[in-house]
Structure formats: C-alpha cells, structure tokens
PyMOL Python script that loads the backbone (N, CA, C, O; Angstrom):
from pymol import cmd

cmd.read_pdbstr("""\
ATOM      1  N   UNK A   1     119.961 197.411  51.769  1.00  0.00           N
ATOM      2  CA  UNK A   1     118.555 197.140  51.967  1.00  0.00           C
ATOM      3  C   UNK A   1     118.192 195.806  51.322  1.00  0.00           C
ATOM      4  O   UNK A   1     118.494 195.545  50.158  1.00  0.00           O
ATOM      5  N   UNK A   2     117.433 194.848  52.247  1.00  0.00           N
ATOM      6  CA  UNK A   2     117.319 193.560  51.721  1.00  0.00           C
ATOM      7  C   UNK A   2     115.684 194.086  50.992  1.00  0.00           C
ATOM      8  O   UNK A   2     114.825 194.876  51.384  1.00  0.00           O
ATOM      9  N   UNK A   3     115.849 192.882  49.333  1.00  0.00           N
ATOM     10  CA  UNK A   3     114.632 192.584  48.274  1.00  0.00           C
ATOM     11  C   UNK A   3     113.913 191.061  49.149  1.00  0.00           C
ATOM     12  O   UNK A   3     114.560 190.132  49.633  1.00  0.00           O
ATOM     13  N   UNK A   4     112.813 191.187  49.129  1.00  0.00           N
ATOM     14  CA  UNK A   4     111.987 189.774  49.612  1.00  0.00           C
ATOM     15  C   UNK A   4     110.772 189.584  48.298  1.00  0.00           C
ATOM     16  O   UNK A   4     109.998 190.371  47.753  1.00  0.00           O
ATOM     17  N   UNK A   5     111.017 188.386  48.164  1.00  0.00           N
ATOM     18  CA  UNK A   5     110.038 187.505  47.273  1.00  0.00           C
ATOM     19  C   UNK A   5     108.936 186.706  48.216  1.00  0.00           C
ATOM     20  O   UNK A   5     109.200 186.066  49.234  1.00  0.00           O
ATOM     21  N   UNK A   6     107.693 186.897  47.645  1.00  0.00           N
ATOM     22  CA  UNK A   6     106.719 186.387  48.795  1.00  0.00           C
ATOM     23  C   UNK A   6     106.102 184.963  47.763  1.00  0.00           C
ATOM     24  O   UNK A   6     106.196 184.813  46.545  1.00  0.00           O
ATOM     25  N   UNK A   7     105.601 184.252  48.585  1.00  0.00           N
ATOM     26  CA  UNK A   7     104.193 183.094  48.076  1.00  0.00           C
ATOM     27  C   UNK A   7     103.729 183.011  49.081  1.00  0.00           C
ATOM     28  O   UNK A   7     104.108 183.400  50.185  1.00  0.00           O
ATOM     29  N   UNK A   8     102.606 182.334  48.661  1.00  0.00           N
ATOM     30  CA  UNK A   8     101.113 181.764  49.626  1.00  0.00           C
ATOM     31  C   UNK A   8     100.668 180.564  49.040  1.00  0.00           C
ATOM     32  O   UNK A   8     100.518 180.212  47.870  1.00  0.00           O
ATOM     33  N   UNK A   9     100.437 179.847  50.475  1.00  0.00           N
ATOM     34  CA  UNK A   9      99.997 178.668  50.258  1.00  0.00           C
ATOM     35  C   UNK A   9      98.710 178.420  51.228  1.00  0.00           C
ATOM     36  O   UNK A   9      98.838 178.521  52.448  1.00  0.00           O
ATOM     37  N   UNK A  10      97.335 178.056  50.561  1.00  0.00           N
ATOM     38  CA  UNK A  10      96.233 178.444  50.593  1.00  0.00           C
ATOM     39  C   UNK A  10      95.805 176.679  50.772  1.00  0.00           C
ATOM     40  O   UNK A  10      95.834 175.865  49.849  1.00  0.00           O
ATOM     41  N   UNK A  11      95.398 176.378  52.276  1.00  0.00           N
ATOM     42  CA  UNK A  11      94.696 175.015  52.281  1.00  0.00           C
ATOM     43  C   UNK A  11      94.205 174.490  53.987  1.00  0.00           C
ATOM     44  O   UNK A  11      94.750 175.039  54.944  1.00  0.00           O
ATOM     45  N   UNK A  12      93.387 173.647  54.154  1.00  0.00           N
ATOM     46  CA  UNK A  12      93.273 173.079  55.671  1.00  0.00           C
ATOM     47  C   UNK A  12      94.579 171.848  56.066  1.00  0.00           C
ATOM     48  O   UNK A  12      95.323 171.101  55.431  1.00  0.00           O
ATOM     49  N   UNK A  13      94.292 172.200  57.569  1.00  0.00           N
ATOM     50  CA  UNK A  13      95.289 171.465  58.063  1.00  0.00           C
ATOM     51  C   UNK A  13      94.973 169.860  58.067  1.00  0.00           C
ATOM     52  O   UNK A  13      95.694 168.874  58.223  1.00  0.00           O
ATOM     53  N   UNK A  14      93.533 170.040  57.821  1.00  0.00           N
ATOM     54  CA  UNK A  14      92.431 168.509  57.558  1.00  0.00           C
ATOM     55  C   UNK A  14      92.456 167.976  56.279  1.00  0.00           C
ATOM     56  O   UNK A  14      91.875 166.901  56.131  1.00  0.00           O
ATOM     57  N   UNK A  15      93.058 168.539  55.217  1.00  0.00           N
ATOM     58  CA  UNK A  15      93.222 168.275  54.020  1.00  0.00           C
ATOM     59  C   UNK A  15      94.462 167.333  53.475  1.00  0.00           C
ATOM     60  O   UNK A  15      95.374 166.907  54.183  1.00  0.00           O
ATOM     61  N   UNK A  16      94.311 167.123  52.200  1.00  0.00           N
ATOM     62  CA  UNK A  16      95.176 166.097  51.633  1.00  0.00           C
ATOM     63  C   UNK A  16      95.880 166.875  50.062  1.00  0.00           C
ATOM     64  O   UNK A  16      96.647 166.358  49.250  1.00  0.00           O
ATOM     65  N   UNK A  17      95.282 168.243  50.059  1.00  0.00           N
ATOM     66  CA  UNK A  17      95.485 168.975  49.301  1.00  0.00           C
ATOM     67  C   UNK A  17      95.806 170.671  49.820  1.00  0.00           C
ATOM     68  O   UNK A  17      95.660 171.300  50.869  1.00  0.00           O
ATOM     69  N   UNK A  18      96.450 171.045  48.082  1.00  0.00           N
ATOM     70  CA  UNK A  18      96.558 172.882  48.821  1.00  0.00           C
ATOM     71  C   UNK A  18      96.760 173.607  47.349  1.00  0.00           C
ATOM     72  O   UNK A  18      97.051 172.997  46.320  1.00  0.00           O
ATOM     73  N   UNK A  19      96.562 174.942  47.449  1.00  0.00           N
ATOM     74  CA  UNK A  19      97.572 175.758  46.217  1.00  0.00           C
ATOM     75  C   UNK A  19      98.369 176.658  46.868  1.00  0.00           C
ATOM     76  O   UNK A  19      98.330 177.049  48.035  1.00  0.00           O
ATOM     77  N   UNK A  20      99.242 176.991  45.781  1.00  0.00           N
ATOM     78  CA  UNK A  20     100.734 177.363  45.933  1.00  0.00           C
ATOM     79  C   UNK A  20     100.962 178.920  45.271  1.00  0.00           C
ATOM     80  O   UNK A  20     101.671 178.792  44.273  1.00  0.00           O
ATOM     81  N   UNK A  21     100.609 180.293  45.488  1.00  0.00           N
ATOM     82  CA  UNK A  21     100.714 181.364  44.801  1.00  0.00           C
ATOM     83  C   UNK A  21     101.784 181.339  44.638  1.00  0.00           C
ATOM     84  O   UNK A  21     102.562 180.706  45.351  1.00  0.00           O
ATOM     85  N   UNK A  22     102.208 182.248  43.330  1.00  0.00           N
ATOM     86  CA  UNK A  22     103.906 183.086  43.635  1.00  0.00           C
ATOM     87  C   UNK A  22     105.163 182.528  43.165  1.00  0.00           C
ATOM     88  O   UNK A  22     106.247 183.108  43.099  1.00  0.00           O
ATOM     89  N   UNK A  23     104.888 181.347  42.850  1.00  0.00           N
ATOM     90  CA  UNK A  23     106.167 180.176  42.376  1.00  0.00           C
ATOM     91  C   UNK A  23     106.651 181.072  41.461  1.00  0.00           C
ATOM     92  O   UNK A  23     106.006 181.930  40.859  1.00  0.00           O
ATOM     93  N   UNK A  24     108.552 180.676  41.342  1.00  0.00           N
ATOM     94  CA  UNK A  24     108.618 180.677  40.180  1.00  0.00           C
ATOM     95  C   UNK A  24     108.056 179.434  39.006  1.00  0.00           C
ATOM     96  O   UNK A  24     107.034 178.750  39.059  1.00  0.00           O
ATOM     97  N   UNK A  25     109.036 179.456  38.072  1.00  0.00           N
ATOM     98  CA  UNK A  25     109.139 178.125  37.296  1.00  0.00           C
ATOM     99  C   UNK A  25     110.421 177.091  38.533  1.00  0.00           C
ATOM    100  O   UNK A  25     110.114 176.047  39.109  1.00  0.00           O
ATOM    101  N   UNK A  26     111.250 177.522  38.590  1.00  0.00           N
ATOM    102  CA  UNK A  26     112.003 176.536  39.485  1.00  0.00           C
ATOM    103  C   UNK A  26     111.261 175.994  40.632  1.00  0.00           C
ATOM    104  O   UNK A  26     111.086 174.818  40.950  1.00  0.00           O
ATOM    105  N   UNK A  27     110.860 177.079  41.194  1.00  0.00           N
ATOM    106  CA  UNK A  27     109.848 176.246  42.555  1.00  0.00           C
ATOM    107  C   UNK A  27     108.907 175.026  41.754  1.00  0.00           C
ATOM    108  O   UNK A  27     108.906 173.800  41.867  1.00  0.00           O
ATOM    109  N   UNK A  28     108.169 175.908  40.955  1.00  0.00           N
ATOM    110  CA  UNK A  28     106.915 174.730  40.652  1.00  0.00           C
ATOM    111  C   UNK A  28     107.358 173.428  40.042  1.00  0.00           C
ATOM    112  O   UNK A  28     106.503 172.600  39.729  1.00  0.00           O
ATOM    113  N   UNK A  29     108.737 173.171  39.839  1.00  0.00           N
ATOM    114  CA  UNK A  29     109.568 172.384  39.079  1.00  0.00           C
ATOM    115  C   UNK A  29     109.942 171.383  40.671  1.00  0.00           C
ATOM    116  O   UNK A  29     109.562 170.227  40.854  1.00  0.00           O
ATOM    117  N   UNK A  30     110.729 172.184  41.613  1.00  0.00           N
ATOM    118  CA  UNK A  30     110.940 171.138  42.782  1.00  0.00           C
ATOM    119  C   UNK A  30     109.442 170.617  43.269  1.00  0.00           C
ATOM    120  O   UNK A  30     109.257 169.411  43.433  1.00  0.00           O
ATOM    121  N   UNK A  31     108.498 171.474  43.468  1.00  0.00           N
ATOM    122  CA  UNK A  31     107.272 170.638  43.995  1.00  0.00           C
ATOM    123  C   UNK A  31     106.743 169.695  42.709  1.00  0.00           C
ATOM    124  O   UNK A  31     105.618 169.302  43.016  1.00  0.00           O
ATOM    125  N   UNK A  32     107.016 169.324  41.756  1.00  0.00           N
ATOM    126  CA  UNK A  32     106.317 168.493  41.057  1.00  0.00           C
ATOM    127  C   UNK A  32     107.482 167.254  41.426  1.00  0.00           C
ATOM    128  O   UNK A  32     107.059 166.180  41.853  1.00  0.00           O
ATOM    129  N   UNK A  33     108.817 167.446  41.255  1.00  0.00           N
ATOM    130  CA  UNK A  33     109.265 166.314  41.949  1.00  0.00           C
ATOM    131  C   UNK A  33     109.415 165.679  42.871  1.00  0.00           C
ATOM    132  O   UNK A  33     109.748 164.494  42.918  1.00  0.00           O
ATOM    133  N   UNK A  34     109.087 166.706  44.090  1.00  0.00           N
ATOM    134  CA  UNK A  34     109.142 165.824  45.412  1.00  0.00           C
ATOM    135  C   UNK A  34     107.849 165.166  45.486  1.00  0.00           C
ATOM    136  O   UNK A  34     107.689 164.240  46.282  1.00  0.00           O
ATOM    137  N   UNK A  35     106.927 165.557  44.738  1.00  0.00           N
ATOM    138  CA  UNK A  35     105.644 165.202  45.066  1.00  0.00           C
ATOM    139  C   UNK A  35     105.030 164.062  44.059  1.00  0.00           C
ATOM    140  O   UNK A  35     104.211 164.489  43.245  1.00  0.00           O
ATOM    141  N   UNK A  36     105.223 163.167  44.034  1.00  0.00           N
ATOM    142  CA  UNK A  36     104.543 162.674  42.754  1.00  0.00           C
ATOM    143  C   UNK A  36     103.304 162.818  42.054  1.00  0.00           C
ATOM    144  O   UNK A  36     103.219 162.564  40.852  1.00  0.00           O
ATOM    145  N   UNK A  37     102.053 163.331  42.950  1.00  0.00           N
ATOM    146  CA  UNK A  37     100.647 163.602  41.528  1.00  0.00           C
ATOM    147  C   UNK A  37     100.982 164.762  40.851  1.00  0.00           C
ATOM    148  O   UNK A  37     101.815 165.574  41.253  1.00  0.00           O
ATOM    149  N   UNK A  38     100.600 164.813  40.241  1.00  0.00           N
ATOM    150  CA  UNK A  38     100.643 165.798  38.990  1.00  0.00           C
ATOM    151  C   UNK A  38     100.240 166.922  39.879  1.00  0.00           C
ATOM    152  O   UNK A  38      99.341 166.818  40.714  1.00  0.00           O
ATOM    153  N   UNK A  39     101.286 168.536  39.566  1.00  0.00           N
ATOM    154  CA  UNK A  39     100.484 169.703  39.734  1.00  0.00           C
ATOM    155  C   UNK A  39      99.471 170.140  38.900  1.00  0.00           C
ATOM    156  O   UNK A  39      99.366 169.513  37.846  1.00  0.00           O
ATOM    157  N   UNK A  40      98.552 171.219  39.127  1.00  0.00           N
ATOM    158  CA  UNK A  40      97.693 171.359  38.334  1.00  0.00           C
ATOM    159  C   UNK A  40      97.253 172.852  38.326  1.00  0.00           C
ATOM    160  O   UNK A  40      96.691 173.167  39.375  1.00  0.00           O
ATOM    161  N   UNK A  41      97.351 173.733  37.518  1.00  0.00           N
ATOM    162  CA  UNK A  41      97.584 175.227  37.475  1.00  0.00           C
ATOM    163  C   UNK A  41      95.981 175.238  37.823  1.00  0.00           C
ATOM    164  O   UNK A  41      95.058 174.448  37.619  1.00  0.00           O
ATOM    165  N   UNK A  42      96.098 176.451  38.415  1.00  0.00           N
ATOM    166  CA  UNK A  42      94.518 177.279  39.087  1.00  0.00           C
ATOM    167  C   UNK A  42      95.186 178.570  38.654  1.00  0.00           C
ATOM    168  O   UNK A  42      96.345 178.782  38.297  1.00  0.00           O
ATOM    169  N   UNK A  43      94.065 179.434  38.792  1.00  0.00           N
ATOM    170  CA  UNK A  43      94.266 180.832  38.462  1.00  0.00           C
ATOM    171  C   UNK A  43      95.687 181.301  39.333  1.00  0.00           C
ATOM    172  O   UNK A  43      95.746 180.892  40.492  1.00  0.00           O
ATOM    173  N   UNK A  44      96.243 181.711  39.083  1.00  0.00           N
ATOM    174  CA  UNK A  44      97.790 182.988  39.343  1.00  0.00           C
ATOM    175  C   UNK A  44      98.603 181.673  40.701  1.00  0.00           C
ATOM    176  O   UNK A  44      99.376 182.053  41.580  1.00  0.00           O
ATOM    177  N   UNK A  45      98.139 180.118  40.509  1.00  0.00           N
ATOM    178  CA  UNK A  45      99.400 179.458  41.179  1.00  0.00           C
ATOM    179  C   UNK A  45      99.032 177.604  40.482  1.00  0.00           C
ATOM    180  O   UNK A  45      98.683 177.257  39.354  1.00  0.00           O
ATOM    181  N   UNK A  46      99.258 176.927  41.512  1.00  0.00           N
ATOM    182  CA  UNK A  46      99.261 175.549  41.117  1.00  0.00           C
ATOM    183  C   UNK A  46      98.293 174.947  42.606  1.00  0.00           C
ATOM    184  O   UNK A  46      98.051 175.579  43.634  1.00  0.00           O
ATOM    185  N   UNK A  47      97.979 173.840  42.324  1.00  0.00           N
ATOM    186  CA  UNK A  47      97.253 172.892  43.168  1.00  0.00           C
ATOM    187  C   UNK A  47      98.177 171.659  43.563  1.00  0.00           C
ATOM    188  O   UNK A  47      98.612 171.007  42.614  1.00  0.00           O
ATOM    189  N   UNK A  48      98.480 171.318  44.655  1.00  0.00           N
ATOM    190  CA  UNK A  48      99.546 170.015  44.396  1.00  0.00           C
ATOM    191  C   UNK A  48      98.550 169.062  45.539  1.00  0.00           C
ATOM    192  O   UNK A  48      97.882 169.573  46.438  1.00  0.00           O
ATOM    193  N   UNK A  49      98.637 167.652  45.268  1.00  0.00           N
ATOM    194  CA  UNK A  49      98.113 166.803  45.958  1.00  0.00           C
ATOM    195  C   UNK A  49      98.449 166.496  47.049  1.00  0.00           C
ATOM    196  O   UNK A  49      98.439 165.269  47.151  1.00  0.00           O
ATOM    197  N   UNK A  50      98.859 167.166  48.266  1.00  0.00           N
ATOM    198  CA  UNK A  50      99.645 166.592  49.802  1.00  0.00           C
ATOM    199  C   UNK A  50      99.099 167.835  50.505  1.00  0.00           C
ATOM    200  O   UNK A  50      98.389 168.801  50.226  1.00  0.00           O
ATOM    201  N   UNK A  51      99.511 167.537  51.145  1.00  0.00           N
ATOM    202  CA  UNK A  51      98.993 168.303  52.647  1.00  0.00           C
ATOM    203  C   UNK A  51      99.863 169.486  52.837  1.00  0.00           C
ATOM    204  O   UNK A  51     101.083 169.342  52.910  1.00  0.00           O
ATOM    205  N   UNK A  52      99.191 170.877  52.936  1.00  0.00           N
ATOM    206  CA  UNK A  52     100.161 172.290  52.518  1.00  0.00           C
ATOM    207  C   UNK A  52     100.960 172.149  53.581  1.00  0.00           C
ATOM    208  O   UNK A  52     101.939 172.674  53.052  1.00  0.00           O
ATOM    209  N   UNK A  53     101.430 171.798  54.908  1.00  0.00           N
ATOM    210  CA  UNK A  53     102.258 171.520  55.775  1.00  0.00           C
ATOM    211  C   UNK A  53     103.302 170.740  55.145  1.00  0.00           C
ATOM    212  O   UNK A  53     104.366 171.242  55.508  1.00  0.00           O
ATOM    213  N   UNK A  54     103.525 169.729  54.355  1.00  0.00           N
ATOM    214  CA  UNK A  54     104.495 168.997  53.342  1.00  0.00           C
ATOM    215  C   UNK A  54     105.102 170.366  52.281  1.00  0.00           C
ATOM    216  O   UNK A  54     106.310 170.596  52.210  1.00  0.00           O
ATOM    217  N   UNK A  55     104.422 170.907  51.773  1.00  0.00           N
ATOM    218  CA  UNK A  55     104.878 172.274  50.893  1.00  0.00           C
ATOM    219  C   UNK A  55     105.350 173.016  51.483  1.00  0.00           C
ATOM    220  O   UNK A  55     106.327 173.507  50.917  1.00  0.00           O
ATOM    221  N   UNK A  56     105.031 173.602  52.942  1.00  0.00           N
ATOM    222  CA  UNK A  56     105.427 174.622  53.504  1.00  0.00           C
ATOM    223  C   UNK A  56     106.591 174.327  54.213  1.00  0.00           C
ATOM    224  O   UNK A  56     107.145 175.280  54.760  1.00  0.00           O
ATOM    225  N   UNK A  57     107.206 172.947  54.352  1.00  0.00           N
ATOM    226  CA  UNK A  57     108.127 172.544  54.757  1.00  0.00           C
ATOM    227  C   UNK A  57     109.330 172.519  54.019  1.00  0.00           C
ATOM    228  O   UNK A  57     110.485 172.750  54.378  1.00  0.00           O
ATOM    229  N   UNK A  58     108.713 172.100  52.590  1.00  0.00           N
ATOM    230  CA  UNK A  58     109.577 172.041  51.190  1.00  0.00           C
ATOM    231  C   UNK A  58     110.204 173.468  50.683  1.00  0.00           C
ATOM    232  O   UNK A  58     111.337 173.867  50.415  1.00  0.00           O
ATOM    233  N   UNK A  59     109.061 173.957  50.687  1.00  0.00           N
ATOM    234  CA  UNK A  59     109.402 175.754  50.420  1.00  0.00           C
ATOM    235  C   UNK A  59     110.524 176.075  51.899  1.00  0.00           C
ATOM    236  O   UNK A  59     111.500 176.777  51.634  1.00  0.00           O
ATOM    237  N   UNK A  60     110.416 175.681  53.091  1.00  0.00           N
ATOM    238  CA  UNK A  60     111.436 176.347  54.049  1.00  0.00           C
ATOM    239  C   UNK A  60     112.571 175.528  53.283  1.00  0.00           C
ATOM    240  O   UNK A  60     113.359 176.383  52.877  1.00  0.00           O
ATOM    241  N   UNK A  61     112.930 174.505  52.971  1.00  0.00           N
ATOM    242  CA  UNK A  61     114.497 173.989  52.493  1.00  0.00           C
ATOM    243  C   UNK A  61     114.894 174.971  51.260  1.00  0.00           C
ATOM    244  O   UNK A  61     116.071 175.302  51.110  1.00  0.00           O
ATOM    245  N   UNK A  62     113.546 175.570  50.102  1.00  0.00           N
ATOM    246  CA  UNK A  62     114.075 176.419  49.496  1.00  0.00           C
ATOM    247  C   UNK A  62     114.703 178.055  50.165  1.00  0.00           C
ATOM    248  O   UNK A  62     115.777 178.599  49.907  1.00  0.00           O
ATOM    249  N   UNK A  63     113.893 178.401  50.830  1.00  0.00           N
ATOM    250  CA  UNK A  63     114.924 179.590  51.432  1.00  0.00           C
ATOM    251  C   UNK A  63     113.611 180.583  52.330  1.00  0.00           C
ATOM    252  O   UNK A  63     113.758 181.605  53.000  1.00  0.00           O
ATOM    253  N   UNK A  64     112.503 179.896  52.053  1.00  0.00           N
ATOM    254  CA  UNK A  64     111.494 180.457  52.611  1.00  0.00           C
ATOM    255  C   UNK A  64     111.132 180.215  54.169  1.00  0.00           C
ATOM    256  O   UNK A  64     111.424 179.288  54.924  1.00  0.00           O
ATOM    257  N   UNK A  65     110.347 181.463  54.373  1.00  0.00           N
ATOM    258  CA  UNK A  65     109.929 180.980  56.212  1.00  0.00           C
ATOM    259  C   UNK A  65     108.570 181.832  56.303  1.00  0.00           C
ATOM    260  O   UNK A  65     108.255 182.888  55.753  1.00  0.00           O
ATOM    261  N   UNK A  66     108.290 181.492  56.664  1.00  0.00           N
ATOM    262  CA  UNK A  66     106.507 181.539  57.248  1.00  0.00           C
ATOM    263  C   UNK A  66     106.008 182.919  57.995  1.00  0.00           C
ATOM    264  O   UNK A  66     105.910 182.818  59.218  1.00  0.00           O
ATOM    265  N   UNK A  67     105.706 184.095  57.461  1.00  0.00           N
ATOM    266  CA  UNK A  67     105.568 185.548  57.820  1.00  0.00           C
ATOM    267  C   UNK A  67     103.973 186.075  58.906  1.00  0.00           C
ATOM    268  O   UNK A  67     103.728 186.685  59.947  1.00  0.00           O
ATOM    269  N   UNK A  68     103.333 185.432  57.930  1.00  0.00           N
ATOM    270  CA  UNK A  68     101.681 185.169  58.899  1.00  0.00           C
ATOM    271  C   UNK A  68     101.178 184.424  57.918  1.00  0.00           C
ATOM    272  O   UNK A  68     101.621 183.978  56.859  1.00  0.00           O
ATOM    273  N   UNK A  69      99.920 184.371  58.620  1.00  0.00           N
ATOM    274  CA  UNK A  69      98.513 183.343  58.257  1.00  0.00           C
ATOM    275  C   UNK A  69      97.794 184.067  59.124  1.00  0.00           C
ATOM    276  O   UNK A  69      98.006 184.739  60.133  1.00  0.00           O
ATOM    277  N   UNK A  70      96.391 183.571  58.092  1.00  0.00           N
ATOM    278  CA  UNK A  70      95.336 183.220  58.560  1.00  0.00           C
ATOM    279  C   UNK A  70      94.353 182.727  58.005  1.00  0.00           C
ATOM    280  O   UNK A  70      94.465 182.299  56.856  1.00  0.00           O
ATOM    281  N   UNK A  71      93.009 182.662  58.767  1.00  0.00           N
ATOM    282  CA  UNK A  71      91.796 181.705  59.025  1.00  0.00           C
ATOM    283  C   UNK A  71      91.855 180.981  59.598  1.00  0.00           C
ATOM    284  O   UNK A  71      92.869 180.767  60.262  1.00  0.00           O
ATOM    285  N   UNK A  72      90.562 180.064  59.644  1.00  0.00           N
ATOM    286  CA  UNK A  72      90.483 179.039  60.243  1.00  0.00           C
ATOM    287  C   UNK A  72      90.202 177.590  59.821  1.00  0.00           C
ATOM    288  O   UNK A  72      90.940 176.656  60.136  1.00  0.00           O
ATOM    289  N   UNK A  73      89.042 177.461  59.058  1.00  0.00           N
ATOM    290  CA  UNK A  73      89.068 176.119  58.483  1.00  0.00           C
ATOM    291  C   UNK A  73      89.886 175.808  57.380  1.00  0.00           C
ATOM    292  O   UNK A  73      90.187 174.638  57.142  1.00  0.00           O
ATOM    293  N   UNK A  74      90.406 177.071  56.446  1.00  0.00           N
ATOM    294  CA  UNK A  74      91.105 177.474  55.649  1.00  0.00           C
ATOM    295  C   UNK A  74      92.147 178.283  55.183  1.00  0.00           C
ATOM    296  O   UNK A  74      91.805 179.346  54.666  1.00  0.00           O
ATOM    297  N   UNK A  75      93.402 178.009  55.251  1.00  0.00           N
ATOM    298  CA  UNK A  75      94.102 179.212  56.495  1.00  0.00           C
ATOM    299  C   UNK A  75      95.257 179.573  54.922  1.00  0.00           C
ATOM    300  O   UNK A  75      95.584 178.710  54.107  1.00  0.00           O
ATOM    301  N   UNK A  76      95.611 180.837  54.882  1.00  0.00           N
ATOM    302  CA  UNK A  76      96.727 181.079  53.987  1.00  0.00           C
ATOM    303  C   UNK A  76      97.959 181.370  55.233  1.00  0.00           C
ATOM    304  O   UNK A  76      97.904 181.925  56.331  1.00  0.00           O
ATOM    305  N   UNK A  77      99.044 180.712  54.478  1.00  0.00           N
ATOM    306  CA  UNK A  77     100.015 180.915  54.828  1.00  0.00           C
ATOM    307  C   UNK A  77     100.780 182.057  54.006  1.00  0.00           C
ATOM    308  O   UNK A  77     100.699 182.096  52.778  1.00  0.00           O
ATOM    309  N   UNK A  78     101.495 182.945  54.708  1.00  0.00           N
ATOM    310  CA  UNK A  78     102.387 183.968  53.733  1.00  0.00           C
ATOM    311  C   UNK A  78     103.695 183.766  53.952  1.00  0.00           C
ATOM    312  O   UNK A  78     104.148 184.252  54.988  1.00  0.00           O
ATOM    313  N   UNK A  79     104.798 182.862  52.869  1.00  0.00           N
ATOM    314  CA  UNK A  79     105.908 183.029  53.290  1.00  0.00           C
ATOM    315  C   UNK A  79     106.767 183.933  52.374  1.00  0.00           C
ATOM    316  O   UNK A  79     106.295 184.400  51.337  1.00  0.00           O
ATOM    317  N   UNK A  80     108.349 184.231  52.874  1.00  0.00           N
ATOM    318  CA  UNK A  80     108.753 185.631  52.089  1.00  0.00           C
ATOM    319  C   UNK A  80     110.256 184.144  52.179  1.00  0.00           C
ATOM    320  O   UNK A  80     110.316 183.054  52.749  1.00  0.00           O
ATOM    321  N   UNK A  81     111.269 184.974  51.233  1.00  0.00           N
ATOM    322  CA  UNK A  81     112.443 184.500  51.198  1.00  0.00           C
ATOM    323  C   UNK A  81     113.356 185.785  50.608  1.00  0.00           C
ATOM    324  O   UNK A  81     112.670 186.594  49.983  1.00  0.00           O
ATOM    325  N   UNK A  82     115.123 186.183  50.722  1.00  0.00           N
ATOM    326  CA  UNK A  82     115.078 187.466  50.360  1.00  0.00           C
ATOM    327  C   UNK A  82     116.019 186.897  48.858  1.00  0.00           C
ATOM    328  O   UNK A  82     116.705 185.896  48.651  1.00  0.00           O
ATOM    329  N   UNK A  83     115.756 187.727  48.268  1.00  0.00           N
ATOM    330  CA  UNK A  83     116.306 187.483  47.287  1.00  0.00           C
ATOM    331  C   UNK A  83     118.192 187.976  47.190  1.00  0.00           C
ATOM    332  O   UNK A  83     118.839 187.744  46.169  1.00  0.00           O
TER     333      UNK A  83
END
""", "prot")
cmd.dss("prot")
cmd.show_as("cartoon", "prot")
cmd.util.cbc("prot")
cmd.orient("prot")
C-alpha cells in the first residue's frame, strides 16, 4: 500500500506571487534557492515571490504532481508525491 505526502500552493495565475503549504524543511530549502527573493513564513507555509506556476513546476521535479484545484481568481492547487 502506497504513503502520499500532500502540499498546496495557494495563488492567481495573474500574479507575481503565491504560498506554499506542507513543505518540508528540504522543500522550503530548494524553493529559496531556485528562487532568489527571500521566502517569507505565513501561518502553517511560506510566501515566495514568482508566479505559483514556477513552484508548481519546481515541486513536479521534486516528485510531486498536481491532484486538483480550485477557484477562480484564486485557485489552490493540491499536489501529493508518495513517499
């Protein structure tokens, strides 16, 4: 029986920004380097300066893939990866 680890990444597709639920410390460690502004902790994730489509791309090279979403002007993404 496969274990799955989930995050969410919470932002518009019109944006230049997003947050990131669920990280570990290693994740929040690769997104501060691929990304150069500073992350910035919000309640239970981080805020990173780029466009959540750049993260959600970054997170698929870590092992993640994209389960659902929704909204509309503001859309969460739910991705899982299995452990």
């Amino acid at each position: 029986m496969s274990t799955y680890y989930y995050v969410s990444v919470k932002g518009s597709l019109h944006s230049s920004d997003c947050c990131v639920f669920g990280l570990i410390p290693q994740e929040i460690q690769a997104i501060s380097k691929r990304f150069p502004s500073p992350t910035v902790e919000v309640l239970n994730g981080i805020s990173v300066k780029c466009p959540p489509i750049q993260v959600i791309n970054l997170l698929g090279e870590l092992g993640y893939r994209v389960v659902s979403s929704t909204g509309e002007a503001e859309i969460v993404w739910t991705l899982q990866r299995e452990l």
